[in-house]
DRENBAKE-653707 format. One record per residue (C-alpha): x, y, z; residue in three letters. Coordinates in steps of 0.25 Angstrom, whole numbers, plus 2048, in hexadecimal, padded with zeros to 3 digits. Example, Ala and Ser with C-alpha at 12.3 -4.5 7.8 and 13.67 -1.06 7.14 Angstrom:
DRENBAKE-653707
8317EE81FAla8377FC81DSer
end
This chain:
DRENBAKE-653707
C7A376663UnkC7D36A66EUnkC7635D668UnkC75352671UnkC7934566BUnkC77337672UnkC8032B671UnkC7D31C672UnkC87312676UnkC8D303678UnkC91302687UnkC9A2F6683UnkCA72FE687UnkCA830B68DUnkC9A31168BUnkC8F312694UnkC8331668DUnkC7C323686UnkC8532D686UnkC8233E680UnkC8A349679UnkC87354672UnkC8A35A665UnkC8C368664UnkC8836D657UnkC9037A659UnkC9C37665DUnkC9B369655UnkC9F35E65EUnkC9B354665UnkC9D350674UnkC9834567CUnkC9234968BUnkC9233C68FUnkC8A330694UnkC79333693UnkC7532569AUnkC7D31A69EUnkC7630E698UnkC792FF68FUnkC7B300681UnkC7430B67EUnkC7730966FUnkC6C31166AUnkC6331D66DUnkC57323669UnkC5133066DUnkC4233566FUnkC3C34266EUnkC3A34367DUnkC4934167FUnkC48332682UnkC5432967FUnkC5131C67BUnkC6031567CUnkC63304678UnkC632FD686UnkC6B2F168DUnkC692EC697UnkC722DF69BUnkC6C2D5692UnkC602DB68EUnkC5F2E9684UnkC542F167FUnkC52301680UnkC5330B68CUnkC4D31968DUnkC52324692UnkC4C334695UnkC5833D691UnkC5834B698UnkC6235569CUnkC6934D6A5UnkC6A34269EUnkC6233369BUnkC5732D6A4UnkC543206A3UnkC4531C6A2UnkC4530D69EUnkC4B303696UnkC452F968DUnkC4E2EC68CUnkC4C2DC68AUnkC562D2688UnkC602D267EUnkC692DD677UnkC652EA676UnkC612F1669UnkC692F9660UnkC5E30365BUnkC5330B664UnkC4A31765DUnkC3E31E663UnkC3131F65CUnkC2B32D660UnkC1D32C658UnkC1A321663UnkC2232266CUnkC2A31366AUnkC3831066AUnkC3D30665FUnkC492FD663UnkC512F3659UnkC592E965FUnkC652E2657UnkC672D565DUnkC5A2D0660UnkC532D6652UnkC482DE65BUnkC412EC658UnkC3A2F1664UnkC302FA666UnkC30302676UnkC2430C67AUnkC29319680UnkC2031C68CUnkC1D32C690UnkC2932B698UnkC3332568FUnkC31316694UnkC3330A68AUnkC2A300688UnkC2D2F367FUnkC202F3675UnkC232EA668UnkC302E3664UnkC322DC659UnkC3D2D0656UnkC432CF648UnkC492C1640UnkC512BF636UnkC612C1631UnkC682C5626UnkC782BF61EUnkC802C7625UnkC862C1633UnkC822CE63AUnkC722CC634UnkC702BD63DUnkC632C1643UnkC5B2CD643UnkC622DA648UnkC582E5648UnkC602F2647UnkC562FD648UnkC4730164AUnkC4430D647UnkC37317641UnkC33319632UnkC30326630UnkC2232462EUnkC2431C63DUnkC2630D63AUnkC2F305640UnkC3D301638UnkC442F563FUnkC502F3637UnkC562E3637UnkC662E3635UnkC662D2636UnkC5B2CF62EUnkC5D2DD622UnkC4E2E1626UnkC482EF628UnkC3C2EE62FUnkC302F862FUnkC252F763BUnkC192FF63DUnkC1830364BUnkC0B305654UnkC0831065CUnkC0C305669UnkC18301661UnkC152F465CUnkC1C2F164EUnkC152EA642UnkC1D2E7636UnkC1D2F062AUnkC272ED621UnkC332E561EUnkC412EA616UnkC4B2DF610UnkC582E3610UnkC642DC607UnkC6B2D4610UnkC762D6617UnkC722E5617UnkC702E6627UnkC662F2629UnkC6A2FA634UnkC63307635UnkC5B30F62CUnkC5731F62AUnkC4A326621UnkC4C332619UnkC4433D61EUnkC3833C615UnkC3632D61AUnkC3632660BUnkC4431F60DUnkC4D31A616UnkC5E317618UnkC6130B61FUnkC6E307624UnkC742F9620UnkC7D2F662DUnkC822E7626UnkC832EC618UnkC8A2FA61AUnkC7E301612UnkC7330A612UnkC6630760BUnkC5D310605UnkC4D30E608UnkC41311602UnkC3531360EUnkC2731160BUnkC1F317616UnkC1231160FUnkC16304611UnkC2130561BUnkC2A2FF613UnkC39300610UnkC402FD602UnkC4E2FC601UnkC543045F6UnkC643065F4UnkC703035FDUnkC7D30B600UnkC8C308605UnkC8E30E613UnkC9C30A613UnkCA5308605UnkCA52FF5FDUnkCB32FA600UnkCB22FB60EUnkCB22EC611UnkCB52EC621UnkCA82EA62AUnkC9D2F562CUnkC902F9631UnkC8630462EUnkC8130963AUnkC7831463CUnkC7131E631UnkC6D32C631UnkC66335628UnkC67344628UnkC5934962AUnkC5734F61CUnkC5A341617UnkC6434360DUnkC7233F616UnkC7333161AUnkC7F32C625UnkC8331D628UnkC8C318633UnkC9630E62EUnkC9C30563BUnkCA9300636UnkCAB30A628UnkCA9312635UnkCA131F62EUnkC95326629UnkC9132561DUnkC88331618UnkC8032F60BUnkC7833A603UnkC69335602UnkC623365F6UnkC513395F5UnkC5032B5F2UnkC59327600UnkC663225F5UnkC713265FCUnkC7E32C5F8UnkC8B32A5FFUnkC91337604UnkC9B336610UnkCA232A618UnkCA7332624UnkCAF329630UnkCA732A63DUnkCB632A644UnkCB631F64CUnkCB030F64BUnkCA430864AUnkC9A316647UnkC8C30F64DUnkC8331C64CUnkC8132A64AUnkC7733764AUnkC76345644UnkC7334F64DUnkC6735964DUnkC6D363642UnkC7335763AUnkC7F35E638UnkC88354641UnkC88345641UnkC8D33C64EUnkC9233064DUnkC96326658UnkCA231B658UnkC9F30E65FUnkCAC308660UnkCB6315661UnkCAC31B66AUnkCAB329662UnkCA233265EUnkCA233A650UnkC9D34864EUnkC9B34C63EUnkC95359638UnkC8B35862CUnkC8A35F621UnkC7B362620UnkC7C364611UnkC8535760EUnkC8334F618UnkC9334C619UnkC9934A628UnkCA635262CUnkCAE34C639UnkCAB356645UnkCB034B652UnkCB333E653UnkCB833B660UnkCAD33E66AUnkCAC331673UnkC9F32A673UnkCA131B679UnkC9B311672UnkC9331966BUnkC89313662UnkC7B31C660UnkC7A32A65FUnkC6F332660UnkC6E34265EUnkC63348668UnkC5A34D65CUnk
end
């Protein structure tokens, strides 16, 4: 079987923007085919269910979100949603009502874009977030993610200020607030994943190297913090930061990029979402920002930012455990990755 897998980049070096490969299940490697759509930046994607790509966007000195209708011969562009200011490091597409959520870092924004019939954006409610945290990385708000609950909230998820936010959203995509977690500080929430049956969720601590277990109260919209876990060892003392965090679709393999340990971690998930420390695996190269199962989940892809490599593993479906399968695909600058599911 041929999978196609999409790549988001930097374009501060070499890179020129969205590039696509293909996985073959068969064969068991991984190839890139080359740039999709020349564009700034495009350090994360998202896709819809009519084959819309919703990319990060930048534009001289103005950033926001660009859309693009993906067919056989490659990406269309159909508009671009930007202001002043950085880019955002977090885009995801609301299908229910047809929205696309944006999460921007520097500024401490989640936005909130209609999709028209075809595929325009259109900025519809943004909100602007306060506050800071001890570390030095955690001065001002830095909103890291906005993403959907499974019962279809909003989660904004504050890395400067150890906040998870939970918004209700209207039909026209205005947010009202629901719920606010506290984090301990210094734990610098990043992203976050539900188990399947919507009760709990794993959120990745990019400051603190850890993962926190949540309980999820759809009733209330509330989240409760439960335990912690390492994502790195203990007597690792050099810098790191979780990255990104997936969760195999029966809920009971977790996997954490570490930027600077350089690895994924995998961890067994209990009922009650305690985790369990199974496999640190190198990703082969340096600084591993994000990565994706594919459809089957039997292989894992992981891209390297600064070595500029990609990194194909096979999954054991029964332990959840990675084996090595490639590890020097180029992929410039790569930063996102995003199976077409």
């Amino acid at each position: 079987m041929q999978e196609k897998i999409l790549f988001g980049t930097y374009t501060k070096k070499t890179s020129q923007g969205i590039y696509q490969g293909t996985l073959d299940t068969t064969a068991k490697t991984l190839t890139n085919d080359g740039l999709l759509a020349q564009t700034a930046n495009p350090t994360y994607l998202a896709l819809s269910a009519k084959n819309r790509l919703y990319s990060v966007a930048k534009d001289a000195d103005q950033g926001g979100v660009a859309a693009w209708q993906l067919t056989d011969q490659g990406a269309t562009p159909l508009n671009t949603v930007v202001a002043p200011g950085t880019p955002p490091a977090y885009v995801a597409v609301d299908e229910a009502r047809q929205l696309v959520y944006s999460a921007n870092y520097h500024q401490g924004t989640a936005s909130v874009m209609s999709i028209a019939e075809n595929g325009d954006l259109t900025l519809v409610d943004q909100l602007t977030h306060t506050g800071n945290g001890p570390r030095p990385e955690q001065d001002s708000s830095h909103i890291h993610y906005t993403d959907l609950t499974p019962d279809n909230r909003l989660v904004a998820i504050d890395l400067g200020s150890d906040k998870v936010y939970v918004y209700n959203v209207s039909a026209a995509g205005k947010l009202t607030a629901q719920s606010v977690l506290t984090l301990t500080p210094g734990f610098g929430p990043r992203h976050l994943v539900f188990t399947p049956d919507g009760t709990h969720a794993l959120l990745a601590g990019e400051l603190s190297s850890q993962v926190a277990s949540l309980a999820y109260d759809a009733t209330t919209g509330r989240l409760t913090q439960l335990g912690t876990v390492k994502t790195i060892p203990e007597d690792y003392t050099d810098h790191n930061g979780a990255a990104a965090i997936r969760l195999s679709n029966d809920g009971h393999y977790l996997y954490v990029s570490n930027r600077g340990y350089n690895s994924l971690a995998v961890f067994a998930v209990a009922a009650d979402a305690s985790l369990t420390l199974i496999q640190e695996i190198s990703t082969e190269g340096d600084f591993p920002r994000d990565f994706d199962l594919d459809a089957t989940e039997a292989f894992v892809v992981v891209v390297n930012q600064n070595t500029d490599n990609a990194t194909l593993y096979e999954r054991d479906l029964h332990t959840g455990k990675l084996s090595l399968l490639q590890k020097d695909l180029t992929v410039p600058e790569g930063v996102c990755v995003l199976f077409a599911k």
